[in-house]
KELO-938470 format. One record per residue: x, y, z of N, C-alpha, C in turn; residue in one letter. Coordinates in steps of 0.1 Angstrom, whole numbers, plus 5000, padded with zeros to 4 digits. Each point is the difference from the previous one (the first is absolute). Layout:
XYZXYZXYZA
...
END
This chain:
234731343939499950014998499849944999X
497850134991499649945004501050054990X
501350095004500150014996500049894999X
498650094993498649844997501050115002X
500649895019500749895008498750044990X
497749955026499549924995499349865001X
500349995012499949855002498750025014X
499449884997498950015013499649855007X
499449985004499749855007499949894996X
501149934999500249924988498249885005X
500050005016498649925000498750104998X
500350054994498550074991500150034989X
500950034995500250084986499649934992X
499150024986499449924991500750084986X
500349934993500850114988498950094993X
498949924996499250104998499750145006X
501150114998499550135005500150134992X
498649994992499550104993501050185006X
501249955001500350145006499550065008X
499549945012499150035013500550155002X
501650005001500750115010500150074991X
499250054988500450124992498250044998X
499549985007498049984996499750155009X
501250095000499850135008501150114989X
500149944990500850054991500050134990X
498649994998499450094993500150135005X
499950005015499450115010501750095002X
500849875003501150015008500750194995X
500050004991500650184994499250105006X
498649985001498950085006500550055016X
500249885001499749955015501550075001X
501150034998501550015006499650134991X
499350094992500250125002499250065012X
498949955004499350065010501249975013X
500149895000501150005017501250094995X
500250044992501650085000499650125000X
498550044998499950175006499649985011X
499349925008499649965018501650035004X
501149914992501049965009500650164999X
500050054998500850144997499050095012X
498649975003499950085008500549955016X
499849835003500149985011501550025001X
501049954988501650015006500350134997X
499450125003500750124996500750065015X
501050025001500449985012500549935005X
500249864996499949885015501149984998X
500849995009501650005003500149865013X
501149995003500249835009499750065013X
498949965004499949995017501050015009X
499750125010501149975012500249885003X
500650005008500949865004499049935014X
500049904994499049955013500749925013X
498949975005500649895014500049874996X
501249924999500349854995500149994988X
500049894993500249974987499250104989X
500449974987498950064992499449864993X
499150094996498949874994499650014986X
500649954992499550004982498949914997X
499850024991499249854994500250004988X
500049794997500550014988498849904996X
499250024985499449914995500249934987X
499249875003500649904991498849894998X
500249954993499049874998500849844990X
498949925006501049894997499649865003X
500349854999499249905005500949975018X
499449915000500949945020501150024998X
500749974992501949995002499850104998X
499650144986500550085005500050125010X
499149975011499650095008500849925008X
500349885002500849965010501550064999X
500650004986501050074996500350125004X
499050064995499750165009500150075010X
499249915004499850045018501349995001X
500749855000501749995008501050094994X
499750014988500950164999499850185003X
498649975006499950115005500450045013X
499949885009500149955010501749955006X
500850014987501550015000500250124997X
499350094992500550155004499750075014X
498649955003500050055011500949955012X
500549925006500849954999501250055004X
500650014990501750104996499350135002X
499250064998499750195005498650025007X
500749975008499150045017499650184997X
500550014992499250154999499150024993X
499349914994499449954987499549885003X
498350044996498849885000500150024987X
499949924992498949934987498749905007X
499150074994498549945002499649964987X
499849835000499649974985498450025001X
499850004982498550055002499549944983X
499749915004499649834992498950054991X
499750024987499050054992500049904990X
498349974993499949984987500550024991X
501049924988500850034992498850024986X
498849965002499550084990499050145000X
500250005014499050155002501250145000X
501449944996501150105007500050154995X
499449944982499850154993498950125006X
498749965004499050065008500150085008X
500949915012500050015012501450095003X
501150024992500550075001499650134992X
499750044996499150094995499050095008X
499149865005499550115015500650065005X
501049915011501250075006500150115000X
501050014983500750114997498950135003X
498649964993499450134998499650065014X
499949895015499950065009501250035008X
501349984995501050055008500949885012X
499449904993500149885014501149904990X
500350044993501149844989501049985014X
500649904998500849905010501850084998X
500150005010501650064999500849934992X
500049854997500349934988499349904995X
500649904990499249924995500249934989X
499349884997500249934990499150064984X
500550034992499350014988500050014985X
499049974993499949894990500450104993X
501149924985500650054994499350074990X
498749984997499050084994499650115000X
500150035015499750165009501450084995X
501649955000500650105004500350134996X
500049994984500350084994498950155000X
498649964999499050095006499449985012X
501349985010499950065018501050054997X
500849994990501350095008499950144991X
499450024985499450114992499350105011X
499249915010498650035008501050135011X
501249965002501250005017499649925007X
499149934998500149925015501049855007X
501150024993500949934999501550095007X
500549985007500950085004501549934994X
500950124990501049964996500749875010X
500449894987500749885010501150045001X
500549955011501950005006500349855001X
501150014993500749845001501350055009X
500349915005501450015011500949915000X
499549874993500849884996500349984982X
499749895000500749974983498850014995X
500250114986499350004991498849934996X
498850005002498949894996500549974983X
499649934992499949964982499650104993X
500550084994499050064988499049984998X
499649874997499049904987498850055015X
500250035011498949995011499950135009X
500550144988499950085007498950094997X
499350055002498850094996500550114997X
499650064983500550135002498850084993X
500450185002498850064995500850114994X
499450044988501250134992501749964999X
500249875003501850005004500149985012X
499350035008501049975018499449875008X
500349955006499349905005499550045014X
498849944998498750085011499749865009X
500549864997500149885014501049904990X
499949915011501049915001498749895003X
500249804992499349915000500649955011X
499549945012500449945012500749884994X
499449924988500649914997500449974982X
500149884997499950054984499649844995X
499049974994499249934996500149994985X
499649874998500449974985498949884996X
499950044983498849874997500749874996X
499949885000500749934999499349854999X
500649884993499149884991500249925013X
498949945005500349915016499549874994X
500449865001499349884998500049925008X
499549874996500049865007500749964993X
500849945009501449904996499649904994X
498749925011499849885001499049974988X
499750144994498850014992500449964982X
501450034998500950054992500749825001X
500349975007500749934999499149844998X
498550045002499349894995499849994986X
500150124993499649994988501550014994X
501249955006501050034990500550094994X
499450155007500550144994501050045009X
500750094987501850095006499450115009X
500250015008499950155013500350094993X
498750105007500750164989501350045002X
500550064995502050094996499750095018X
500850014999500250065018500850104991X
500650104984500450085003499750134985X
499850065000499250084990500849974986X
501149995004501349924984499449874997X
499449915005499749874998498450004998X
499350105005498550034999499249944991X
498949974999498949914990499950084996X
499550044984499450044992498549995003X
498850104994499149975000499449894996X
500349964989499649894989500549905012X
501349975008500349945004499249935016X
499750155010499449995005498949934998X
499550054989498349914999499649864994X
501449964996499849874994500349905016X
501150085011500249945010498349955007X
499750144999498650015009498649904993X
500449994986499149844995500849875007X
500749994999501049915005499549925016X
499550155005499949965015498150025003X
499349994988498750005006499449934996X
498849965007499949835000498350035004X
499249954990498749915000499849925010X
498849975002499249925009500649864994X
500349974989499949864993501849984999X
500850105004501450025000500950034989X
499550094989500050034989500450155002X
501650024993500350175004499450074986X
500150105005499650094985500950034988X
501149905002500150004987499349904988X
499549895008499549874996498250084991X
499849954992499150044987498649995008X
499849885013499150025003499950035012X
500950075004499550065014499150065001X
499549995017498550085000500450135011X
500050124993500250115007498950035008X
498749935004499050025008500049985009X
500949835003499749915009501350005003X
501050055008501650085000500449965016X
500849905004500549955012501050115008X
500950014989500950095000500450104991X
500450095004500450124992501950024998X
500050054987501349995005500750185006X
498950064999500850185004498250035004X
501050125012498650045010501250124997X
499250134998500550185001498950075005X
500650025017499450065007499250124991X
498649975008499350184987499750125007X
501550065002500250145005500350084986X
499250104997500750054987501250085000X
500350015010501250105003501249894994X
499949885004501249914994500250004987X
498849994990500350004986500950114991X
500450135017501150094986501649885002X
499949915001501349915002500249964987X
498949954993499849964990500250104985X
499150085003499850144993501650014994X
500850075014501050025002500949894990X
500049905004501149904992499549974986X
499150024994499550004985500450154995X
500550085009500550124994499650134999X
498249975003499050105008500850045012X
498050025007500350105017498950034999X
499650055013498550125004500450114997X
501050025003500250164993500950044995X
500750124992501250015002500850085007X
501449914996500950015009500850155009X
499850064988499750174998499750095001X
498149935003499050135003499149885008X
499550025009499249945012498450034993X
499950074994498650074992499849934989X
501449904994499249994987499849845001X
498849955001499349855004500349934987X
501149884998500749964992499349854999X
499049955009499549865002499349994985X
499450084996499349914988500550004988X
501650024997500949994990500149874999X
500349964989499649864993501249875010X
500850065003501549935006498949935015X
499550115008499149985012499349904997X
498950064988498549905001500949874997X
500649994992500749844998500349965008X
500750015013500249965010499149955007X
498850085002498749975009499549914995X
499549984984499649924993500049865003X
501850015001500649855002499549955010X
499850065012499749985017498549944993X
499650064997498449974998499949864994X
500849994985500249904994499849855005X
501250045009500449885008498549905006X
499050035006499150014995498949924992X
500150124991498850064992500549884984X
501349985000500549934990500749915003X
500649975013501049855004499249955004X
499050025012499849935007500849995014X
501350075000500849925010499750155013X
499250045001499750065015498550064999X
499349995013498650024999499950154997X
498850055000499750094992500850125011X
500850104996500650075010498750105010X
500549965012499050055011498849875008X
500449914994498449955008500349855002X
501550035006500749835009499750055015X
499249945007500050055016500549925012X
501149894995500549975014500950125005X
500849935011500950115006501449984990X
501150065001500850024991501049895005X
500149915015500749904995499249894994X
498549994999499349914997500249984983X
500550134997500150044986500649854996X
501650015003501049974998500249845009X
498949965008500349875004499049894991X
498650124998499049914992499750044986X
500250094996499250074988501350004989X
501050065004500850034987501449965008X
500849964988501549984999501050135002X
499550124995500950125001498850085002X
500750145006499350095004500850154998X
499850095002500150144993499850095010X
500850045011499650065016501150095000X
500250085013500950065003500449935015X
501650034997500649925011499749995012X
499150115006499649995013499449865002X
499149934989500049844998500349955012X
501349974994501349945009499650015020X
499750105006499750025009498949995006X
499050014989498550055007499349854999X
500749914987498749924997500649854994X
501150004992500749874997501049945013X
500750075002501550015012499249885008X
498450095013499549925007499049904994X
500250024988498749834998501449884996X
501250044994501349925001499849935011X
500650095013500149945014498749915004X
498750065000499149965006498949874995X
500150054984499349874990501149944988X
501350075005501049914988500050004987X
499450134997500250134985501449984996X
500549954993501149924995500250114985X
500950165001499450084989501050065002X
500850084988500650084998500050124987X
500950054999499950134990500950034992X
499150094990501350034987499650114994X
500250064994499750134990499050004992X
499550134997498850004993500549974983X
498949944992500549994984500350144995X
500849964991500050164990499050024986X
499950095003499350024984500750114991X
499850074986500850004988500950125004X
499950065017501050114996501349965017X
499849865004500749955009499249975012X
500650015012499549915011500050155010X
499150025009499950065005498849975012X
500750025016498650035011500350135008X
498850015008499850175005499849985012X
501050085003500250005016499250125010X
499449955012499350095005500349965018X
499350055009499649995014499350115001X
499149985017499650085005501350135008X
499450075011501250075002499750065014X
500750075011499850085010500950084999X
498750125003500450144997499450045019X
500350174997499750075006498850164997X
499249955005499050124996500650095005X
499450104989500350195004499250045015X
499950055008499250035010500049935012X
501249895001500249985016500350025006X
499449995014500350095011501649975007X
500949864996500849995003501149944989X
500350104991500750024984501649915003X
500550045012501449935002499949895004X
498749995012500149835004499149894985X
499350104992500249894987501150004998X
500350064991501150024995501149905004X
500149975012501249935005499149865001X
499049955000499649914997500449934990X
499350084989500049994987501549954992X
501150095007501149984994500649865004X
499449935015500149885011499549874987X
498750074996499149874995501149974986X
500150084994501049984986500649904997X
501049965013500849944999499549854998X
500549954994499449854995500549935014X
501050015009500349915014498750015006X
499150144996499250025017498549954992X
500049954988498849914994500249884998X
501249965004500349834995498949875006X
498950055006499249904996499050014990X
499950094995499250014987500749984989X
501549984997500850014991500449845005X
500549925011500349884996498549895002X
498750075001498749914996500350024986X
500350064995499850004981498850115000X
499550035006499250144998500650124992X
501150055005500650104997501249984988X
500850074991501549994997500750145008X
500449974998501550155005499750094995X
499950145002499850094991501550034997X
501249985003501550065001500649904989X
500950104993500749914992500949875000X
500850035014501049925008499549845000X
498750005009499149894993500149954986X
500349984991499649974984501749974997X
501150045010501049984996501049995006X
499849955010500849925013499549865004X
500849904996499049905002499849925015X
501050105007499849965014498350045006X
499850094994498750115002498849884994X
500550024986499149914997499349885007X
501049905000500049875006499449995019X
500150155004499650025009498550045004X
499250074987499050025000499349884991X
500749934995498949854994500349885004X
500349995016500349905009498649955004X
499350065001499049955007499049884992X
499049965007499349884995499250044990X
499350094995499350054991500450014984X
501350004999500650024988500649874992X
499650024992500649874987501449984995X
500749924995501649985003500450154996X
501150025010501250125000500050004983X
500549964994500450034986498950024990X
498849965001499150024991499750175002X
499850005018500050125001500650134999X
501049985001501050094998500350034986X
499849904991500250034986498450084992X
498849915004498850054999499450135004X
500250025012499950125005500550105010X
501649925000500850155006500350074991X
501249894986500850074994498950064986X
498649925003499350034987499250135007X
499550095006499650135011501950094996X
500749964999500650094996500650054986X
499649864989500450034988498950044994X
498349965002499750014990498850055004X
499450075011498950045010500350145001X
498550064996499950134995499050075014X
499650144995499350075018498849934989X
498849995006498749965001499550224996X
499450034992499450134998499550085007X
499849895014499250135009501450095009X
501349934997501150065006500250134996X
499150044984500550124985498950135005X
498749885000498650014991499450075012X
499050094996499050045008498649945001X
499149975009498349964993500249845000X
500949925009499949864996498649965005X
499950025006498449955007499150034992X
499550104995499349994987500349954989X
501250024995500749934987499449855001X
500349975009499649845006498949954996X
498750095009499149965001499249964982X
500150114996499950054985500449874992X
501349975001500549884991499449905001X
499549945017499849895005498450004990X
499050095003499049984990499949984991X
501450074991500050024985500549874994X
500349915010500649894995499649845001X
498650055009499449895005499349914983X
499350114984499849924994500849954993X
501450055001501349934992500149855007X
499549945016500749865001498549945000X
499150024994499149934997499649974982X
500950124997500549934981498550104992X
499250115010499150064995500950154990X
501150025008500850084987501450015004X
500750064989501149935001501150105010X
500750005001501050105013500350114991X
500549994985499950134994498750095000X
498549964996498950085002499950005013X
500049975011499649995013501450125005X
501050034994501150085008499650124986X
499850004992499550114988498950105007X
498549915006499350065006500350075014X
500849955009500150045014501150125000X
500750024988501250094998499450135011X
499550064992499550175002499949965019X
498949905005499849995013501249975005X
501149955000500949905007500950174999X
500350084991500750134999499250105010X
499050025001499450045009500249975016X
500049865003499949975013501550035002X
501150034996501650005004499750215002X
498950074991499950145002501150034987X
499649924989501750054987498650054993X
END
């Protein structure tokens, strides 16, 4: 996750992305009513193939940067492996064409016996059926990461991902500032956060922004970079006492209630009125570049840790750790998400998924995506065994055992809520909708209350409330 896991090549990724992977959003409802009456004519009938000669053959798709296809493959390749009766065939796809392309598929009858997919699709693929009820066989995945529809839960997050404050040590400790709180009881305050984030941003002439003449033009350093995915800002929403919707009714779009826009505001602020982070959206190194040249703290989700800090640590000596997000006036709160693998409706071999699927679950048979720092645990056992723990944040990627464990094991289970698209129907539209509607709020042409006032009626529409 992604549930937003989420993560892509850390040697290409530019933060700047206009929501690339939602730019098929609009269509996407269209598009999944037409394949769900195709799919009703091609799967009417289609029951599991006789039994063949040799193994059977699934396929499972996924997308991802080198490690994680290297990951992949070897655990596909360890199931295959252990069940000689059973091929898995990986089948390596664009993680931003996924919405499209599965969509063709579906409407010709050809979707992949399994598969990786984005937590944005689930809830209208699995309204659609083309989601085949999940079976768990081992320990319970998290609540906070389970997808549900009417009450029942329609998938399970492969992993469980969380947003979380990442910094330079070395960055912090030149200017003499305290490291963020590693625990939501000890958490910054807003006010508090942002006097830090003057603290830590620094002029061409070496003057922070608190100083009367700093020059916010000519800006060496920043002291806060927030990734500009809009999906992250219901974190915020959320902990000022808002939300995107409520909690209640999935239909009724709760973002431009005054608790929200203040929230967003502040992001913009930051800004539009400190100074202390560039204008949100338009920083374009890579995301460890963020954090070794541009800014002191950063605002990511933990896959971080694996995709993009962990190896610039080892490889360029990223000297950086983590702590909790600030709170604002209604507490401290982050939103937990991943991607997920399911099983489509309509394959030709339902049990040898199925027995895959229930293989892949297990966090033993992914532990190299879980001890790169890619992944967390989806199982609770993890979060509260510290043999578990200490076993999955051994590796070189991860920042001291205790920052982390306090930051973001024990903080993912006190204080980390589902991400909306786990409730909500239409996130891909919802998305797309917002991301426009918000573009003249971080340029200071209007404010997040008129800018979420106007988009109301459209943003209720794209969810179908």
């Amino acid at each position: 996750m992604q549930q937003k896991s989420c993560v892509e090549d850390r040697k290409i990724l530019k933060i700047k992305r206009k929501d690339h992977i939602m730019k098929k959003g609009k269509k996407i409802i269209a598009l999944l009513c037409m394949a769900a009456m195709l799919f009703v004519i091609v799967a009417c009938g289609k029951t599991e193939t006789p039994a063949e000669e040799g193994p059977v053959k699934i396929t499972y798709m996924f997308w991802g940067d080198e490690n994680e296809i290297a990951n992949v493959t070897g655990t596909l390749n360890a199931f295959n492996a252990a069940h000689p009766d059973i091929i898995v065939e990986p089948w390596h796809v664009d993680r931003a064409e996924i919405d499209a392309l599965l969509t063709t598929l579906a409407a010709s009858g050809d979707l992949p016996d399994t598969g990786f997919l984005t937590e944005q699709m689930v809830i209208d693929w699995a309204k659609a059926g083309f989601i085949a009820s999940p079976q768990v066989t081992g320990e319970q995945p998290l609540d906070l990461i389970t997808f549900k529809w009417e009450g029942k839960p329609v998938a399970y997050s492969s992993a469980n991902e969380i947003l979380l404050t990442f910094y330079n040590i070395d960055k912090f400790d030149a200017a003499g500032v305290a490291y963020p709180p590693k625990s939501a009881a000890t958490a910054w305050s807003w006010d508090q956060f942002v006097d830090t984030a003057k603290s830590l941003t620094f002029d061409t002439s070496g003057r922070n922004a608190h100083d009367s003449a700093f020059d916010r033009n000519n800006v060496e350093q920043y002291g806060i970079y927030i990734e500009p995915a809009p999906w992250m800002l219901e974190a915020f929403a959320l902990a000022n006492g808002g939300g995107f919707f409520n909690p209640g009714n999935w239909a009724d779009v709760i973002i431009n209630q005054p608790a929200a826009a203040e929230a967003i505001q502040r992001i913009a602020d930051l800004h539009l009125v400190h100074g202390v982070m560039p204008q949100y959206g338009t920083l374009e190194p890579t995301i460890e570049g963020v954090l070794m040249d541009h800014a002191a703290m950063m605002i990511n989700g933990q896959w971080s840790v694996g995709v993009w800090l962990g190896p610039a640590m080892v490889e360029a000596g990223l000297n950086y750790s983590v702590g909790v997000l600030p709170s604002m006036n209604a507490g401290n709160v982050t939103i937990a998400t991943a991607g997920l693998a399911v099983m489509y409706e309509g394959s030709k071999h339902p049990e040898a998924a199925a027995k895959f699927l229930a293989w892949f679950a297990s966090p033993e048979n992914n532990w190299g995506l879980i001890e790169e720092g890619i992944w967390m645990p989806a199982v609770p056992s993890y979060y509260t065994d510290e043999a578990k723990m200490r076993q999955w944040t051994s590796g070189p990627h991860f920042p001291p055992f205790e920052d982390y464990r306090s930051a973001v094991i024990e903080y993912a289970l006190s204080n980390a809520r589902s991400t909306f698209w786990y409730w909500v129907p239409g996130a891909d539209p919802f998305l797309n909708v917002l991301g426009g509607a918000l573009a003249p709020v971080w340029t200071g042409e209007q404010s997040a209350q008129q800018a979420l006032n106007a988009a109301h009626g459209a943003l209720t529409q794209a969810i179908g409330g």
